[in-house]
C-alpha positions as CSV (number, residue, x, y, z in Angstrom):
1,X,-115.2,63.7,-31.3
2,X,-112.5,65.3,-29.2
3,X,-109.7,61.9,-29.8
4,X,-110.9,62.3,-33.6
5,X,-110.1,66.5,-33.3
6,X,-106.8,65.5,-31.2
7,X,-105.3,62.7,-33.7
8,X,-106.1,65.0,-37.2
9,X,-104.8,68.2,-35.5
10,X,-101.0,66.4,-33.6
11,X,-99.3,64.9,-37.1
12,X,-100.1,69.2,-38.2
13,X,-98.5,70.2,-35.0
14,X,-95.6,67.5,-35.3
15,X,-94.6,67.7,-38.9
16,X,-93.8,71.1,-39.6
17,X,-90.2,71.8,-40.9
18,X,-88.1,74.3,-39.7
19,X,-86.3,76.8,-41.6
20,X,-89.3,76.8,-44.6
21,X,-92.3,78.6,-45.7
22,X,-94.7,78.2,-48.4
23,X,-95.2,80.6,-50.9
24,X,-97.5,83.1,-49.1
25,X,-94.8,83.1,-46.1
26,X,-96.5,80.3,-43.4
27,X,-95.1,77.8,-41.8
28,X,-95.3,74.3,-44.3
29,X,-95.6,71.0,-43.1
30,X,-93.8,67.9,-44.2
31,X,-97.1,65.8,-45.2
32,X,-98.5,68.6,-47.4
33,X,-94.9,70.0,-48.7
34,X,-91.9,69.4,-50.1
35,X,-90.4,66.1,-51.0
36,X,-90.8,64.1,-54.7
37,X,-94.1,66.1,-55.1
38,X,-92.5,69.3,-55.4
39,X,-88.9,67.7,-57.0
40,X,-90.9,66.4,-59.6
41,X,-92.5,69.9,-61.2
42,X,-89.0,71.0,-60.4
43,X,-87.0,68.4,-62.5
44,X,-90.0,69.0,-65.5
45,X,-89.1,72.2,-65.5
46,X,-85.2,71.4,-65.8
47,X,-85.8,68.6,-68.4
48,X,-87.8,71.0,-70.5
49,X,-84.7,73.5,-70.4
50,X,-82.4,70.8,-71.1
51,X,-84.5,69.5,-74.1
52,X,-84.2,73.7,-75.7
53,X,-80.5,74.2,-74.7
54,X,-79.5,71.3,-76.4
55,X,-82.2,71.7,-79.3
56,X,-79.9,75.1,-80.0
57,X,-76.5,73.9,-79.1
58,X,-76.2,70.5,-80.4
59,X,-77.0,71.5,-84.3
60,X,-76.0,75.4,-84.0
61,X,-72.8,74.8,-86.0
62,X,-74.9,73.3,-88.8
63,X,-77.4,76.5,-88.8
64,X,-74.3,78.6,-88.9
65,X,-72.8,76.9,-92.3
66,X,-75.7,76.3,-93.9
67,X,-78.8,78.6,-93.9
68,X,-76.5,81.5,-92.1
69,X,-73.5,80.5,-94.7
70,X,-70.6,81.3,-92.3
71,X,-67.5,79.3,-93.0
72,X,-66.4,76.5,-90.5
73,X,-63.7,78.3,-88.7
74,X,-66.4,81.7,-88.2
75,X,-68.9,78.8,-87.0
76,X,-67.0,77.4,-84.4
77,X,-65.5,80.8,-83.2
78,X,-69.0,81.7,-82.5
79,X,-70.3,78.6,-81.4
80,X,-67.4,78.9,-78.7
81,X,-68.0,82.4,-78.0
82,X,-71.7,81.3,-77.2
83,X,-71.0,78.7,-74.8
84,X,-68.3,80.6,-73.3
85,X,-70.8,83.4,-72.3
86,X,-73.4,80.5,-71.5
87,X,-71.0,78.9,-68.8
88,X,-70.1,82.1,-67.3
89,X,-73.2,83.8,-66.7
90,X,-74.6,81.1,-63.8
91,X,-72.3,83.5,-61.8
92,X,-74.3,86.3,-62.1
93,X,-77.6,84.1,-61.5
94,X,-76.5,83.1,-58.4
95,X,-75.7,86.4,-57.7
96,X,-79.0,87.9,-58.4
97,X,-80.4,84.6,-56.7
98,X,-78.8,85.1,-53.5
99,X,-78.8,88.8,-53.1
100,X,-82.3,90.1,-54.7
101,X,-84.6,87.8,-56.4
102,X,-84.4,84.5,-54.2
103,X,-84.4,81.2,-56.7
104,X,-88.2,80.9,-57.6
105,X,-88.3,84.4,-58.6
106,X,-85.3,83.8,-61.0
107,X,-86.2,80.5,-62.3
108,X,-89.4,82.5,-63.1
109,X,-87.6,85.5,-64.9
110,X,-85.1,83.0,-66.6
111,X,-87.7,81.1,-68.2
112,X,-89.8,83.8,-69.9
113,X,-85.9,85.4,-71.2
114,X,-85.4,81.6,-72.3
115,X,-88.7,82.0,-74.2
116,X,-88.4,85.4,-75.6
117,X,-85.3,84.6,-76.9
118,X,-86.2,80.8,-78.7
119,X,-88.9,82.9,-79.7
120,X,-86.8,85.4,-81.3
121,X,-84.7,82.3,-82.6
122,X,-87.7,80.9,-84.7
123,X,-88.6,84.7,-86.0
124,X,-85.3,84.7,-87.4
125,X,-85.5,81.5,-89.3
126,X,-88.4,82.7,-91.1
127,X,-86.9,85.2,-92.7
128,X,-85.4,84.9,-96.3
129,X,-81.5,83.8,-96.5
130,X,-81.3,82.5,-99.8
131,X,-80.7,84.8,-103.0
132,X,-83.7,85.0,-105.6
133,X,-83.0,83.9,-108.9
134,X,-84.5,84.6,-112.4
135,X,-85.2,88.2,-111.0
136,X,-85.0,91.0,-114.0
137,X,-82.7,93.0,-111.8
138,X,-80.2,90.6,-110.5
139,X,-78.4,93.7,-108.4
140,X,-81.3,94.8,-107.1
141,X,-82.5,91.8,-105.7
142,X,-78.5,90.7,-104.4
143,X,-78.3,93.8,-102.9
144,X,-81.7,93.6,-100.8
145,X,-81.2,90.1,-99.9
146,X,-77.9,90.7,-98.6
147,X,-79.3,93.5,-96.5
148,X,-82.0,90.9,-95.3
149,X,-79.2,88.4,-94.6
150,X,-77.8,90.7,-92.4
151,X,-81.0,91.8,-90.3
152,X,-81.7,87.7,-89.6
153,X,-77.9,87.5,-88.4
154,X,-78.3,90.6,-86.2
155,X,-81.4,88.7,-85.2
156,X,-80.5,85.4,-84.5
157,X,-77.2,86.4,-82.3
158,X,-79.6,88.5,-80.2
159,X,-81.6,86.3,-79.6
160,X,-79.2,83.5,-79.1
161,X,-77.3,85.4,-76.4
162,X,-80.9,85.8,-74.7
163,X,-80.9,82.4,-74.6
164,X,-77.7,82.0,-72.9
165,X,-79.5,84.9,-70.2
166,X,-81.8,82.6,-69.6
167,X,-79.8,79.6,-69.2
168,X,-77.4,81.3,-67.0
169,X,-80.7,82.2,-64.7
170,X,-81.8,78.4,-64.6
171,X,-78.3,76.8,-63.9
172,X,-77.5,77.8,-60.5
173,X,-81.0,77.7,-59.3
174,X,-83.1,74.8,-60.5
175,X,-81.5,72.1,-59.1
176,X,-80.1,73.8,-55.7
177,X,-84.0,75.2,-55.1
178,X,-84.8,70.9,-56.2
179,X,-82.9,70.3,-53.2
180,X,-84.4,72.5,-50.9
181,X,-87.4,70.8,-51.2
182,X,-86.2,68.0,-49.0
183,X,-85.4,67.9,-45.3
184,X,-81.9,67.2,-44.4
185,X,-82.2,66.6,-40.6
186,X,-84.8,64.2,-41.6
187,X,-83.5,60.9,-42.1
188,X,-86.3,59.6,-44.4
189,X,-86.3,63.4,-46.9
190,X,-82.3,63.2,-46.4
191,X,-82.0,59.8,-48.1
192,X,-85.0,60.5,-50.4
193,X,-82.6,64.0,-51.3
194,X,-79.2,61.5,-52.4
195,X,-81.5,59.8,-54.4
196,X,-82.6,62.8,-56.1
197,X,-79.7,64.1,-57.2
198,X,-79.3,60.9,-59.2
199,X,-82.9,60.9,-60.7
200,X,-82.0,64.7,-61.8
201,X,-78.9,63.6,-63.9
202,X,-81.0,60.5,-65.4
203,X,-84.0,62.8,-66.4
204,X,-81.5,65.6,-67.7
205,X,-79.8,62.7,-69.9
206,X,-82.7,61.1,-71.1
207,X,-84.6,65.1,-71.9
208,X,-81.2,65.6,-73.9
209,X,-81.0,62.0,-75.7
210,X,-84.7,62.7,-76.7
211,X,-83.8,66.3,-78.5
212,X,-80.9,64.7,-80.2
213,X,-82.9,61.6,-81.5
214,X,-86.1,63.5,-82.4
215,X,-85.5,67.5,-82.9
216,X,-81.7,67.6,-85.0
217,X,-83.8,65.2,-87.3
218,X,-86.5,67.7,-87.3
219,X,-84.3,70.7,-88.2
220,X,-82.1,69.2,-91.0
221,X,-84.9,67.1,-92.6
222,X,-88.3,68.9,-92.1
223,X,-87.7,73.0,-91.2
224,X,-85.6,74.8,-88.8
225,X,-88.7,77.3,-88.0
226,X,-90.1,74.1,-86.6
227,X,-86.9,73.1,-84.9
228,X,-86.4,76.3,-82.8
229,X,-90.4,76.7,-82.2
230,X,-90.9,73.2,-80.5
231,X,-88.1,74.2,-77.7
232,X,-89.7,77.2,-77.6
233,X,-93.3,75.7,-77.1
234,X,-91.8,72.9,-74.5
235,X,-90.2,75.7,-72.6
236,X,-93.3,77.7,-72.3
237,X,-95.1,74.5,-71.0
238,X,-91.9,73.1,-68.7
239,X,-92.5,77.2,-66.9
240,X,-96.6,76.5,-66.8
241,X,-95.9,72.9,-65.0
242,X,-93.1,74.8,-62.6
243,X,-95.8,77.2,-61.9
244,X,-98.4,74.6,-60.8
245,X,-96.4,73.4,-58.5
246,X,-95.8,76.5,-56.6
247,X,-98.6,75.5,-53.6
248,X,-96.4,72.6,-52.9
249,X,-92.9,74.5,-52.5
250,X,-90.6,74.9,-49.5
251,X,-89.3,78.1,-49.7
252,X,-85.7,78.2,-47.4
253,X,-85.6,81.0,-44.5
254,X,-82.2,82.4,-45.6
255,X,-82.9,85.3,-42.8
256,X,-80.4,87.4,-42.3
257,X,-77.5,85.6,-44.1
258,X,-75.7,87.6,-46.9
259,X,-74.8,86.5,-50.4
260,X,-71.5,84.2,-50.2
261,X,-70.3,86.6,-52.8
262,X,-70.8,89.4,-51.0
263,X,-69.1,87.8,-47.7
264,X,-66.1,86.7,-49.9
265,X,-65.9,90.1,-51.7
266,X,-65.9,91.6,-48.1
267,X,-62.6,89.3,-47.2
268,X,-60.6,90.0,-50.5
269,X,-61.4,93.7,-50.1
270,X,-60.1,94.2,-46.6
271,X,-57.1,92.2,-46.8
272,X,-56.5,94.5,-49.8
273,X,-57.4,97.7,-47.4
274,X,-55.3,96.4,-44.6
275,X,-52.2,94.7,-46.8
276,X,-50.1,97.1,-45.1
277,X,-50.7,96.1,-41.5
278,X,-47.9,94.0,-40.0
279,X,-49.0,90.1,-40.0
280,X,-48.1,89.8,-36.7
281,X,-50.6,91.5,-35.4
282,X,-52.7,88.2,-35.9
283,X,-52.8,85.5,-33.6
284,X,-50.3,82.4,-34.6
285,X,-52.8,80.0,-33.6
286,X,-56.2,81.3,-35.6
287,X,-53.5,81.6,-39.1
288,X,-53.0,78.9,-41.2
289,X,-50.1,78.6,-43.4
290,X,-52.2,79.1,-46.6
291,X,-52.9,82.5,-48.3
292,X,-51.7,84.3,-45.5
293,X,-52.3,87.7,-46.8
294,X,-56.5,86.9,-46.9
295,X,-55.7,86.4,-42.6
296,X,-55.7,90.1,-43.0
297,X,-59.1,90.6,-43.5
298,X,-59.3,89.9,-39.7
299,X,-57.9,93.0,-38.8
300,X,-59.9,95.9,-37.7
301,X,-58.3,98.9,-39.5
302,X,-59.3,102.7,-39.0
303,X,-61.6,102.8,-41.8
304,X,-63.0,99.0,-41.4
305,X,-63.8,99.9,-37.2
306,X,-65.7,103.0,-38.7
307,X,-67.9,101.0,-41.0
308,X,-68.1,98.6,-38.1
309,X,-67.4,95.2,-40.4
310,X,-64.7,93.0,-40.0
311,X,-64.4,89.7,-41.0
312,X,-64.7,86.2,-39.0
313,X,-62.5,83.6,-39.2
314,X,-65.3,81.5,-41.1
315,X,-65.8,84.1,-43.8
316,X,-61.6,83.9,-44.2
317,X,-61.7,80.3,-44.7
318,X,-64.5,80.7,-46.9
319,X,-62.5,83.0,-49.2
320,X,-59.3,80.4,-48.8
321,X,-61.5,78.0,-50.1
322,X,-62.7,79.2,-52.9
323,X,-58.6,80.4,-54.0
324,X,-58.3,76.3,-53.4
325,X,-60.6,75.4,-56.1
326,X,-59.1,77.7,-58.3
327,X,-56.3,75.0,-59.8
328,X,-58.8,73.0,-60.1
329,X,-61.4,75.2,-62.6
330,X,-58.1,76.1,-64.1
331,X,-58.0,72.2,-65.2
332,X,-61.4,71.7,-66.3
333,X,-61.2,74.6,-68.7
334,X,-59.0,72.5,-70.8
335,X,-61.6,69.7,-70.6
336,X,-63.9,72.2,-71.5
337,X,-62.3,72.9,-74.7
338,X,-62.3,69.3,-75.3
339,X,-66.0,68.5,-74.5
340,X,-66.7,71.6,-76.7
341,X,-65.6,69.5,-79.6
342,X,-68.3,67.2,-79.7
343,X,-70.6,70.1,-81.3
344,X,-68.1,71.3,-82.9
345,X,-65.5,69.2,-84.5
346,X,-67.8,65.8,-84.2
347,X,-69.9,66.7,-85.4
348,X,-68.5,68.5,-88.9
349,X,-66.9,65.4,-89.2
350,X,-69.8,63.7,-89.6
351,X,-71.5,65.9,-91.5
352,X,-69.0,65.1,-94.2
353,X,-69.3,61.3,-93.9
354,X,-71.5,58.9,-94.9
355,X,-74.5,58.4,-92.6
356,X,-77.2,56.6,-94.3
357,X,-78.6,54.1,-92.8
358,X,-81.0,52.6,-95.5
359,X,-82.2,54.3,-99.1
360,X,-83.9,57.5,-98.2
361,X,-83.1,57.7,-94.3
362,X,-79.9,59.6,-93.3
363,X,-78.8,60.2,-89.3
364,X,-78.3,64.5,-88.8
365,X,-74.4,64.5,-87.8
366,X,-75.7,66.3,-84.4
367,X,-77.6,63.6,-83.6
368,X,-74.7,61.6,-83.1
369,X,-74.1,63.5,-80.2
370,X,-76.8,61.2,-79.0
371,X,-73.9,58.5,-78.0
372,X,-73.0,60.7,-75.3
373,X,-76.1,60.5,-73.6
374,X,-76.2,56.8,-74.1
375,X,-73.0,56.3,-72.2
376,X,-74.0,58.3,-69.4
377,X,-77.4,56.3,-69.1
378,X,-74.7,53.5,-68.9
379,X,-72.2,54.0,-67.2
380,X,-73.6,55.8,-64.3
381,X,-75.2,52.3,-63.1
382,X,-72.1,50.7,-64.2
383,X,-69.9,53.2,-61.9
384,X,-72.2,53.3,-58.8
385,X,-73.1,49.6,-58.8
386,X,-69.8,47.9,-59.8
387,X,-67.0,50.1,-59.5
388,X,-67.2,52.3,-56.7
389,X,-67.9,48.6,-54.6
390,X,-65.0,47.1,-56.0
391,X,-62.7,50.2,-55.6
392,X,-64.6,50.6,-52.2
393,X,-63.0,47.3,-50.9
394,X,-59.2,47.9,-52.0
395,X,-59.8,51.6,-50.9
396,X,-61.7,51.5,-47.7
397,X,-62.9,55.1,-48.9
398,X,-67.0,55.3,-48.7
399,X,-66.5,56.3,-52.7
400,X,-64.2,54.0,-53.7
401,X,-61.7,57.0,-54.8
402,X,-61.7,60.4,-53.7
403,X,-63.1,63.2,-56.4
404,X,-59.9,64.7,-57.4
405,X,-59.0,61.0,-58.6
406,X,-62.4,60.6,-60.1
407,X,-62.1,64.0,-61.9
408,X,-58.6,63.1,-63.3
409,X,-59.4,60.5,-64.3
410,X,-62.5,61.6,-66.4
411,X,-60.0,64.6,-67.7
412,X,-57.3,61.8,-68.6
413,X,-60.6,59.8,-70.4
414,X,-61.2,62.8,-72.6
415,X,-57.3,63.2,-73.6
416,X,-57.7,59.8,-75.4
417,X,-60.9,60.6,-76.6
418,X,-59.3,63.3,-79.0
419,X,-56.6,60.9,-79.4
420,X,-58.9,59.0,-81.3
421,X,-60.6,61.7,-83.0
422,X,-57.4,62.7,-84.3
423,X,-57.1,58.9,-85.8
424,X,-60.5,59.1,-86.7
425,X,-60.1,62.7,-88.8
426,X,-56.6,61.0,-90.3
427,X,-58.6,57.7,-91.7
428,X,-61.4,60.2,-93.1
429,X,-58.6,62.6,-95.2
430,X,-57.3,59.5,-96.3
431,X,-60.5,58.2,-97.6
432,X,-61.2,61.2,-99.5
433,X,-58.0,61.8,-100.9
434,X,-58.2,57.8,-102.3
435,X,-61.8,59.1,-104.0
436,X,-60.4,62.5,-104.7
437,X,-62.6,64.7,-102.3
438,X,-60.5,66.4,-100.3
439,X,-60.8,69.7,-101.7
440,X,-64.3,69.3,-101.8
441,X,-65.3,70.0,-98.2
442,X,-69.2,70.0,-99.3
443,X,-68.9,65.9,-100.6
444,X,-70.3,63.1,-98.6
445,X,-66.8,61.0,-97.9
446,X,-67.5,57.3,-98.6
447,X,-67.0,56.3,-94.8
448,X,-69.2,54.6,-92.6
449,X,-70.0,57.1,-89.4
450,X,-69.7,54.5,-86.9
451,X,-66.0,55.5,-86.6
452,X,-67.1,58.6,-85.2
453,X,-68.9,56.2,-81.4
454,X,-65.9,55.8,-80.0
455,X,-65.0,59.1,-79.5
456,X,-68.5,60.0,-78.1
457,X,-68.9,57.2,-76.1
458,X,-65.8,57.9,-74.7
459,X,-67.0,61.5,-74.0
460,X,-70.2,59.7,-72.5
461,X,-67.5,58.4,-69.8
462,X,-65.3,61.5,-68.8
463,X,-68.4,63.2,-68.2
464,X,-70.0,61.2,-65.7
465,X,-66.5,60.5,-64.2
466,X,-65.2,64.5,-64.2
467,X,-68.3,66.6,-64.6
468,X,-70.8,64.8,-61.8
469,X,-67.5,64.2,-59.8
470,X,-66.7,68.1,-60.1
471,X,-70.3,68.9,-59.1
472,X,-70.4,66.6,-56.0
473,X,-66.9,68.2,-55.1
């Protein structure tokens, strides 16, 4: 009885990790915790996001110009303004993250804002947009309409910029709190957590192939109600299946370790406080070359020895590094503006060609967007099994090339991508001018909407080239 007592109770004593708790603040252990158990509620949850996101984004242009009626130049100015807010508020999630709520708490708040605000979405699109006709007092019923018309908008932008709350909640967090879930000083969990990070970008590509196939056909064909209510209802289910998989957690023992954007603040504010102090009071040896002025910081000024905080030399070169990234964001902003175009420009351009496939059975130009997601499934394997061996062997390099050269050459991938859409947009003016459509913006053109892969596939390819080579950089 005692050997059976001994051999249950040493794996407990011998498997605990170090630096978590569960959620109730004990010490977890690595055969009850953690791992692909917990990843897998946690990429649910992500793929269920993913699947509402791009339910919204991918055919928002096409609720704009038609049920909403804005013209195509409003539609995209908003659709830009949208994801513009969307990509900048993960800043403020991983501030709230790191300095109040933790990430559980978060993903938790930004999921029920997601679904208050796809919610709100579907509300919206029950209300009536379209003018009654064969009323006996036409002004009347204009006038009321228009003032109903005007209440959905209101509506509908509200609740769209709650959805970008919500998204800007789940982006920093999800996948970082994924990864806390496996051991890094373990050599089994820390290869098990490399091949995660792969499995994540698969299951977000496959979640957002799915909406395109199944959900943009759903909105232009069946109702839109139902097309913002089933992200809605998925999101609400992705949160319950997060939720049951909170016994399983590893929560991360940050103890006393401040927000990185409060220890970067801290540097740029007291270089600012101290930007009259001679640089040589610093030591030569502990100053590099680079941002000098942020060196600084190190200084311990009247009013910085009185609030007793100075800076180390790790929090400097923390600050130094982020100013290094900077040309670098600067760059992917302009392949932001071209990746924007594929729910924007693409797909108006197919909207206006012909995409029947057989009597009766037309593809939704958003769903075209679909080619995207079928490069990445493909190319990923492509890039990892073929080319990052054979560039590995002329390189030496462990990736083959180094990440700036994979992300320039995903940004230099999306240049010629446009190149062709440009080409693309010239061949479709042409065609309608030859059938005498081209003030007739509303008219199906008489050409085939295969023209349009090229470009996508080809937006497929910069994607997995800059935007996973950004995120692993």
């Amino acid at each position: 009885m005692t050997m059976l007592f001994t051999a249950a109770e040493t794996p407990l004593l011998d498997d605990s990790v170090k630096g978590c708790l569960d959620f109730k603040g004990r010490h977890v252990h690595r055969s009850n915790s953690g791992g692909w158990t917990s990843a897998s509620f946690i990429i649910a949850v992500e793929v269920a996001e993913r699947f509402a996101y791009y339910g919204i984004s991918s055919n928002l242009i096409t609720y704009l110009t038609e049920p909403l009626g804005l013209s195509t130049a409003a539609a995209a100015a908003q659709v830009n303004s949208w994801s513009g807010v969307a990509t900048l508020l993960p800043l403020l999630g991983a501030f709230l993250a790191d300095s109040f709520l933790g990430r559980y708490r978060t993903i938790i708040l930004a999921s029920l804002v997601y679904i208050l605000g796809l919610g709100l979405l579907t509300l919206s699109a029950t209300l009536p947009s379209v003018t009654t006709s064969g009323a006996p007092n036409a002004d009347n019923v204009t006038l009321n309409t228009s003032s109903m018309l005007q209440y959905q908008v209101i509506l509908f932008f509200f609740s769209l910029y709650l959805v970008a709350f919500g998204q800007g909640g789940h982006k920093p967090c999800v996948q970082a709190f994924g990864a806390d879930q496996f051991d890094a000083e373990h050599p089994v969990e820390c290869k098990a957590k490399s091949s995660f990070f792969n499995w994540w970008y698969f299951s977000i590509a496959a979640g957002i192939l799915l909406t395109l196939l199944i959900l943009n056909y759903i909105q232009e064909n069946l109702s839109w109600v139902l097309g913002f209510a089933i992200p809605a209802i998925v999101m609400a289910v992705g949160l319950l299946v997060f939720l049951l998989g909170t016994m399983t957690y590893r929560f991360s023992v940050e103890g006393d370790k401040e927000s990185p954007f409060v220890r970067i603040g801290r540097v740029f504010i007291l270089a600012i406080r101290n930007r009259k102090i001679a640089s040589s009071a610093i030591a030569t040896e502990e100053s590099f070359k680079q941002f000098k002025f942020l060196d600084k910081a190190l200084l311990a000024s009247d009013s910085t020895m009185e609030q007793g905080k100075v800076c180390s030399m790790r929090e400097v070169e923390e600050a130094k590094a982020v100013l290094r990234l900077a040309p670098i964001w600067a760059t992917c902003l302009i392949y932001a503006v071209v990746f924007a175009q594929t729910s924007i420009l693409f797909t108006k351009q197919g909207a206006t060609m012909d995409r029947s496939i057989t009597r009766g059975i037309e593809i939704p130009a958003a769903t075209l967007q679909c080619f995207i997601s079928f490069s990445i499934l493909l190319f990923i394997p492509i890039y990892d099994r073929i080319v990052v061996p054979l560039a590995r062997a002329f390189t030496g390099k462990p990736g083959g090339i180094t990440m700036l050269q994979r992300i320039g050459t995903g940004i230099a991938v999306s240049a010629i991508a446009m190149v062709i859409a440009a080409l693309v947009e010239m061949k479709r003016l042409q065609t309608a001018r030859e059938h005498g459509l081209v003030d007739k913006p509303n008219v199906t053109v008489p050409m085939w909407v295969w023209w349009l892969v090229p470009q996508y596939s080809l937006c497929g390819l910069s994607d997995v080239l800059a935007i996973v080579g950004l995120q692993e950089f």
